[in-house]
C-alpha positions in Angstrom: 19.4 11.0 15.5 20.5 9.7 19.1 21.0 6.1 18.5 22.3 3.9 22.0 24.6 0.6 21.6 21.3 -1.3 22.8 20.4 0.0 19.1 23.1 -1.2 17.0 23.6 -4.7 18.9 19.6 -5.2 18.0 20.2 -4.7 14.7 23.0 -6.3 14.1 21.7 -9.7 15.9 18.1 -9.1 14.4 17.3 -7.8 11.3 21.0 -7.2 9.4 21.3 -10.6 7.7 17.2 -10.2 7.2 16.4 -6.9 5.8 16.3 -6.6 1.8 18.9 -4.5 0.0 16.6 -1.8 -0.6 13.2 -0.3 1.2 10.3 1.6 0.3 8.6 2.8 3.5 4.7 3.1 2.6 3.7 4.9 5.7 6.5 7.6 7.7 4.9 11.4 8.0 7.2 14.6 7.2 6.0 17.7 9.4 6.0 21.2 10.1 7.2 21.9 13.7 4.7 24.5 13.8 1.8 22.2 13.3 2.2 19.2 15.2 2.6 18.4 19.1 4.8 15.7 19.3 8.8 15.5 18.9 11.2 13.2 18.2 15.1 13.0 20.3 17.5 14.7 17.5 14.8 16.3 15.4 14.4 19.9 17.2 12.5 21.9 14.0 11.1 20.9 11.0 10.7 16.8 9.6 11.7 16.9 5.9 13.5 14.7 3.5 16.7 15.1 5.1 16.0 14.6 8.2 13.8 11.1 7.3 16.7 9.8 5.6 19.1 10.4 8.9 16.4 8.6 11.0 15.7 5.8 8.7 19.9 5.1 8.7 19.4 3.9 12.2 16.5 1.4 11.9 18.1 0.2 8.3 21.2 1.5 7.9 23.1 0.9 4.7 19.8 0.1 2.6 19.0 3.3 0.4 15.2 4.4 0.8 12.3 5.6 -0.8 8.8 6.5 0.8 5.1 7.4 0.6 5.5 10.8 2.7 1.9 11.4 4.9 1.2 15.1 6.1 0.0 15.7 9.7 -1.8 18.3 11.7 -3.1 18.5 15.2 -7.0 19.4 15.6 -5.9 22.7 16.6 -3.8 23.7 13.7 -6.7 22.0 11.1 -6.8 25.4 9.4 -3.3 25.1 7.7 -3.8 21.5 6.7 -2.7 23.0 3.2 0.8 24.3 4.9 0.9 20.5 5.5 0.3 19.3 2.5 2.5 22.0 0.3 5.4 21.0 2.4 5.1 17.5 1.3 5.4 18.8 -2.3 8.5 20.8 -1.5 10.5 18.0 0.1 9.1 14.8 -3.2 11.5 17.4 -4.8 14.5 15.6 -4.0 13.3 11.8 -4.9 11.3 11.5 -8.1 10.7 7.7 -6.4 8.9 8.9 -3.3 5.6 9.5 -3.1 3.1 12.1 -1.1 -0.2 11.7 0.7 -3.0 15.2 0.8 -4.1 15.0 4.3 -8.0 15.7 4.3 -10.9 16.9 7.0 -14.3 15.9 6.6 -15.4 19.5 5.7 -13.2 20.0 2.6 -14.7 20.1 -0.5 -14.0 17.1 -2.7 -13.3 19.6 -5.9 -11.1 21.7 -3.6 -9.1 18.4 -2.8 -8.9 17.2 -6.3 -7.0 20.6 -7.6 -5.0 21.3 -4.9 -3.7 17.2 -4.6 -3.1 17.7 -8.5 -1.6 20.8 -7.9 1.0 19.7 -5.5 1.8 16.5 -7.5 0.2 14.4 -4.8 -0.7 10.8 -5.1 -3.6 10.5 -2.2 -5.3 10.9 0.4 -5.0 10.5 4.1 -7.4 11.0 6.8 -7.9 11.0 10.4 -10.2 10.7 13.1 -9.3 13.3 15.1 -11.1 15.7 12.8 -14.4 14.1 13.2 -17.0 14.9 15.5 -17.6 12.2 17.1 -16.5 12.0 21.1 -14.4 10.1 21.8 -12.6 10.4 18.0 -10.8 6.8 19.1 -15.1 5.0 18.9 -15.8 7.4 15.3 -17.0 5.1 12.2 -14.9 5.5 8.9 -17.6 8.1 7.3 -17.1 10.1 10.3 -14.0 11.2 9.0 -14.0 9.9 5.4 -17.0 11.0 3.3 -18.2 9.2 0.5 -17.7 12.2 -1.5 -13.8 11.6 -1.0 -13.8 8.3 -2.5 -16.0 8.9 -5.4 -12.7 11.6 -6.3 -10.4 9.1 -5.2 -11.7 6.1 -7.3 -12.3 9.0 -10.5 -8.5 9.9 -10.3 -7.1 6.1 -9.1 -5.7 7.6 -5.8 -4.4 6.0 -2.7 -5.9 6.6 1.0 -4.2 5.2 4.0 -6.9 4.9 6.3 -6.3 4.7 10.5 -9.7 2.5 11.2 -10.5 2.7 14.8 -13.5 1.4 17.2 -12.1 -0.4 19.9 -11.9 -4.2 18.2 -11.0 -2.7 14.7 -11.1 -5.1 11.9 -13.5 -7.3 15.2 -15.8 -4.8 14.4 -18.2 -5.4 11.7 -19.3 -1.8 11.1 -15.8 -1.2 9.9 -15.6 -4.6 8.1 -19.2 -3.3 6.2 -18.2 0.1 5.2 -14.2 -1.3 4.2 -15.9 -3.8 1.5 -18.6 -2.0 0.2 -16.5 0.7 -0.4 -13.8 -1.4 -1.9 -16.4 -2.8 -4.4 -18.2 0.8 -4.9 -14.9 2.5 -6.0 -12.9 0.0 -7.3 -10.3 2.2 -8.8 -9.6 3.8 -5.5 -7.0 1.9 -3.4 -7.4 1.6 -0.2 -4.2 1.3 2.7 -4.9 0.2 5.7 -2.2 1.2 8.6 -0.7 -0.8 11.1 -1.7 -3.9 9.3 -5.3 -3.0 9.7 -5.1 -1.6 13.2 -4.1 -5.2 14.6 -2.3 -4.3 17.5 -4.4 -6.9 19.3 -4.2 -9.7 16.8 -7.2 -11.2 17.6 -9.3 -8.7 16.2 -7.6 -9.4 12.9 -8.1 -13.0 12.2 -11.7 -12.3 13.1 -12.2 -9.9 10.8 -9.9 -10.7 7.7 -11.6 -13.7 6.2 -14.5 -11.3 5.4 -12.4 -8.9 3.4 -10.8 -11.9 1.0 -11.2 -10.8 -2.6 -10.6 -7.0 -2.8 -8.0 -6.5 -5.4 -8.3 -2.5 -4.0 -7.0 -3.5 -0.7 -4.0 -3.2 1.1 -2.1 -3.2 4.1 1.2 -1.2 5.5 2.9 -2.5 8.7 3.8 0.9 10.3 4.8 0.7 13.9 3.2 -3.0 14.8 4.8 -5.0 16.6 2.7 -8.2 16.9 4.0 -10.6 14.5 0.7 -12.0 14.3 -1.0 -9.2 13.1 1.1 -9.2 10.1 1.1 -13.0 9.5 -2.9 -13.1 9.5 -2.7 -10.7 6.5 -0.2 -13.2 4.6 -1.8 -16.1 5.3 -5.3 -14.9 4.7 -5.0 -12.2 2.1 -1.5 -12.9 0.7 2.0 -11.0 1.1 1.5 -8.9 -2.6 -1.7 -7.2 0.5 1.1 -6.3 2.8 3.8 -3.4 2.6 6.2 -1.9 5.1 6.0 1.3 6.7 8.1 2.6 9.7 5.6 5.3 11.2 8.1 8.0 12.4 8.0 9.4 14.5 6.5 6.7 16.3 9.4 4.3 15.3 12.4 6.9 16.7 10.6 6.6 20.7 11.2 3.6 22.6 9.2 0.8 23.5 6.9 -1.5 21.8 2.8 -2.3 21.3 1.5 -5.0 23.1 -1.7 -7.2 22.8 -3.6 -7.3 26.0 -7.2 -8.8 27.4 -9.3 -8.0 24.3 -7.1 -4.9 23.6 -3.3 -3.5 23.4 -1.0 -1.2 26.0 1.9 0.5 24.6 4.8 0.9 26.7 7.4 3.5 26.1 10.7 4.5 27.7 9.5 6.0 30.5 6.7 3.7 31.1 7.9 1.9 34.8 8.6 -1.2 34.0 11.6 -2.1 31.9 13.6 -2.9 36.0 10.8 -4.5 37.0 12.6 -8.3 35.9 15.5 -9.8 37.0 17.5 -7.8 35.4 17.2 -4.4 33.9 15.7 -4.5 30.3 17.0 -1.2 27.7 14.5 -0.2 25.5 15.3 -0.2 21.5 13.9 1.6 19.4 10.5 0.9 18.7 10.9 0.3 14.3 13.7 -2.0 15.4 11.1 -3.7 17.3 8.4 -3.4 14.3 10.6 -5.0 12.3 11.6 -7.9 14.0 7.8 -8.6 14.4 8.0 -8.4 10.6 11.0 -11.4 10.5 9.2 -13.3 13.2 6.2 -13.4 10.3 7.8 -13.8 7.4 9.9 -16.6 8.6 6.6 -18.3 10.1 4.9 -17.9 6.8 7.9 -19.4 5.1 8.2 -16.5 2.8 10.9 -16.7 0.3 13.7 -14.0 -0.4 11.6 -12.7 -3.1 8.9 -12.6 -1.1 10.3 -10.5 1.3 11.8 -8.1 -1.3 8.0 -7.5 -2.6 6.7 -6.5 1.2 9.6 -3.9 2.0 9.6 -2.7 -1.8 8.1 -4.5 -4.8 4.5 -4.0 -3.5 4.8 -0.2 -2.6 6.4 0.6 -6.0 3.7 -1.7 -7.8 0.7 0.2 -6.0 2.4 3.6 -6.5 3.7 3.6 -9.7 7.4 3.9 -9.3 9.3 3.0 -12.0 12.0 1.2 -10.5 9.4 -1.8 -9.4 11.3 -5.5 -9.9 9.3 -8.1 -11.1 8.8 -11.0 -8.6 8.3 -14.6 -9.4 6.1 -15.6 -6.7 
């Protein structure tokens, strides 16, 4: 993994003396070169276990790390979803702590999903809207690309789903604020992840919309790849830290840039997006999960969040959710 001294000197001004001793990364995808159309500087083939861990030693160095590994296809490749998914399997192999998502399409069959997730030693579900129908995917409502029939297996077998809501004001919306508590309250024993702390890479669309989701014990948040402390801080202030888990999103968190709110909405700028010389003095691009994660120190020290507190979003609350057994107790 190509790491620059811009890198290093963030870190170690940043996030060394703030980052826990140990991590659990709730949202980071493995992948098959084969069925995916993105790339990452230092990975040239496939993304397994190996190769997370050498990426994750640049963003958190020194801090051993376990993970909830997500699957992905493009729309094109759809058809070997399952070559997805079976390579998740293979690379839980070397980490009995990690944990692995079954990535889904609205056209599976719900009984096809329950063996094959069982199967593979799976632990949930993850969707996306890019296999809906609906054009453009970015506007598609969450039953678009997450039938009811997925849930109803999900709450039977207590299964996670991380859940990419989109609509252009996200958790503004109040379509997606309906269908995210009554299906909270409908399946109970299905929990529910939301990414990017619920989408809120405009931050305003997340204090609108969080006070209406208080009181879903099924609910949860990971941080993966935002960079608006605000976002994250809405979800500790309004729902409470034990909602809210970190996740690094790589590849996402191995480019370079950041998110940023805008207007009503967000941009995201990246490397070569022209404008990092267009200051005073020539800004260098870090990594953006160096980024995401000062956004994360920026909330927790605006919430006043104790050490412990901390521990429980980059590790206690993951383990909790997912079972693993080497969850501390926290005394908040």
């Amino acid at each position: 993994m190509i790491e620059s001294q811009a890198d290093i000197d963030f870190f170690q001004r940043e996030l060394q003396s703030f980052l826990p001793d140990r991590i659990f990364d709730a949202h980071t995808h493995l992948w098959k070169a084969e069925l995916i159309n993105w790339s990452v500087p230092g990975i040239s083939g496939d993304c397994g276990y190996a190769e997370y861990q050498a990426c994750m030693r640049t963003i958190h160095p020194g801090r051993p790390t376990e993970a909830l590994f997500i699957p992905f296809v493009t729309v094109e490749n759809r058809d070997k979803s399952l070559v997805a998914n079976e390579w998740i399997s293979q690379e839980l192999e070397h980490d009995r702590n990690c944990r692995g998502l079954f990535f889904v399409k609205p056209e599976d069959d719900p009984e096809w999903i329950r063996e094959n997730v069982q199967r593979l030693g799976l632990h949930g579900l993850k969707c996306y809207h890019t296999m809906s129908d609906v054009t453009p995917t970015w506007e598609a409502g969450i039953d678009a690309f997450l039938p009811d029939s997925f849930m109803k297996v999900a709450d039977e077998e207590g299964w996670a789903i991380t859940l990419h809501i989109v609509k252009s004001r996200a958790l503004g919306d109040s379509a997606n604020i309906e269908w995210i508590r009554r299906n909270c309250q409908a399946y109970p024993n299905m929990k529910l992840i939301l990414a990017h702390s619920g989408r809120g890479f405009q931050p305003a669309h997340n204090l609108e919309g969080l006070p209406d989701l208080v009181g879903l014990d099924n609910l949860f948040f990971d941080t993966s790849a935002n960079c608006e402390p605000i976002a994250h801080q809405a979800i500790i202030r309004i729902l409470g830290h034990e909602r809210l888990m970190y996740g690094s999103d790589l590849p996402v968190s191995h480019n370079r840039g950041r998110s940023l709110s805008a207007a009503d909405t967000f941009i995201w700028i990246y490397e070569q997006t022209p404008v990092w010389e267009e200051n005073h003095t020539r800004i260098e691009p870090v990594l953006i999960g160096l980024e995401h994660l000062r956004s994360l120190k920026w909330a927790c020290w605006s919430e006043k969040l104790t050490d412990s507190q901390v521990e429980d979003i980059f590790y206690n609350n993951a383990a909790k959710l997912l079972g693993v057994e080497a969850a501390a107790p926290t005394d908040s």
